[in-house]
C-alpha positions in Angstrom: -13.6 13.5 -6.6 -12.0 11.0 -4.1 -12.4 9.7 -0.8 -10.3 11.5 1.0 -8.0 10.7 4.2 -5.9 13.0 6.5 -4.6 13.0 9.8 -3.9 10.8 12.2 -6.2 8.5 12.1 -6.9 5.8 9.1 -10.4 5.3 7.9 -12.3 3.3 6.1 -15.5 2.6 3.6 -17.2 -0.4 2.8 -19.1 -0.9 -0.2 -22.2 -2.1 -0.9 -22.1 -6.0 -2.2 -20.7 -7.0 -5.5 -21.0 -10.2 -7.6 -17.0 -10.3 -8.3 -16.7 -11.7 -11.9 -12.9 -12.6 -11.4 -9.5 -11.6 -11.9 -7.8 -8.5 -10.1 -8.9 -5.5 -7.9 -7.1 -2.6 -9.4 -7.0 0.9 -7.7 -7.0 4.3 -9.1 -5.2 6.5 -6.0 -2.8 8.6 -4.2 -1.4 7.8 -1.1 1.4 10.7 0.7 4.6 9.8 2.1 4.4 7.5 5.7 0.4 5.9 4.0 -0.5 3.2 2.5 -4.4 1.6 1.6 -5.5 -1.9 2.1 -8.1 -3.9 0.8 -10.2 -6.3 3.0 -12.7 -8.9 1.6 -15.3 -9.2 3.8 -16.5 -12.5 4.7 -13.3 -14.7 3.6 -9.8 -16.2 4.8 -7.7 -13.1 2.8 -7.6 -11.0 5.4 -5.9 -7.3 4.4 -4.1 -6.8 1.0 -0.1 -6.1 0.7 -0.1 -1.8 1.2 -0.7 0.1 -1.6 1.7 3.2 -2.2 2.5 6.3 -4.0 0.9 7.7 -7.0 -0.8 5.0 -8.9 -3.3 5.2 -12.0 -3.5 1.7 -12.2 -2.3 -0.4 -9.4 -3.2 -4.2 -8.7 -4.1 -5.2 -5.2 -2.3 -8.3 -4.2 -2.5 -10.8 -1.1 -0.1 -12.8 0.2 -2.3 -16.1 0.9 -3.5 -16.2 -2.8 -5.8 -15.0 -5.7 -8.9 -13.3 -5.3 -9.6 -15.6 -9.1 -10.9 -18.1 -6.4 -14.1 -16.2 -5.2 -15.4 -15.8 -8.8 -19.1 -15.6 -9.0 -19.3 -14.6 -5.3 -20.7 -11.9 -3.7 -18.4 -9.6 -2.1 -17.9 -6.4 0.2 -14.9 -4.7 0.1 -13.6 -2.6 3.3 -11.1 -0.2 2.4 -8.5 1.2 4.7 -7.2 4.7 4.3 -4.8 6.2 5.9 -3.3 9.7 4.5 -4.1 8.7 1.3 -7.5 9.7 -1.9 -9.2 6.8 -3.5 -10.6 7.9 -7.0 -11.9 4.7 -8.0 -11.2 1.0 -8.0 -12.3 -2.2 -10.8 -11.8 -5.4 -11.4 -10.1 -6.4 -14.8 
């Protein structure tokens, strides 16, 4: 089961919030040819993630302006941004 994305429009789903323990947001997912997914923290300074593309079991979402390390113990909401791409499941390792 995934979220699923097709077409020509991106979307997106928020989750619900999370205390965020630290270290990196990792992302279980497959994005087609021409999409990508992004990661935006609610509620901070990071703004969207670098894209994430391709077939990826185990990829590590990364922003430009720094380390998510720094919001440790915080509570967080995650917006995810879809666009012809399947999220199957994301963590933080």
């Amino acid at each position: 089961m995934s979220l699923h994305n097709a077409g020509d429009e991106a979307g997106t789903v928020t989750t619900r919030p999370i205390t965020f323990t630290g270290g990196t947001l990792h992302l279980n997912a497959v994005v087609r040819a021409g999409g990508s997914i992004r990661v935006e923290v609610l509620g901070t300074a990071f703004g969207l993630s670098n894209p994430v593309t391709g077939d990826q079991l185990d990829a590590a979402a990364s922003w430009t302006g720094g380390s998510l390390s720094t919001l440790a113990g915080q509570q967080l909401r995650l917006r995810f941004h879809l666009d012809d791409a399947d999220l199957y499941s994301y963590w933080i390792n």
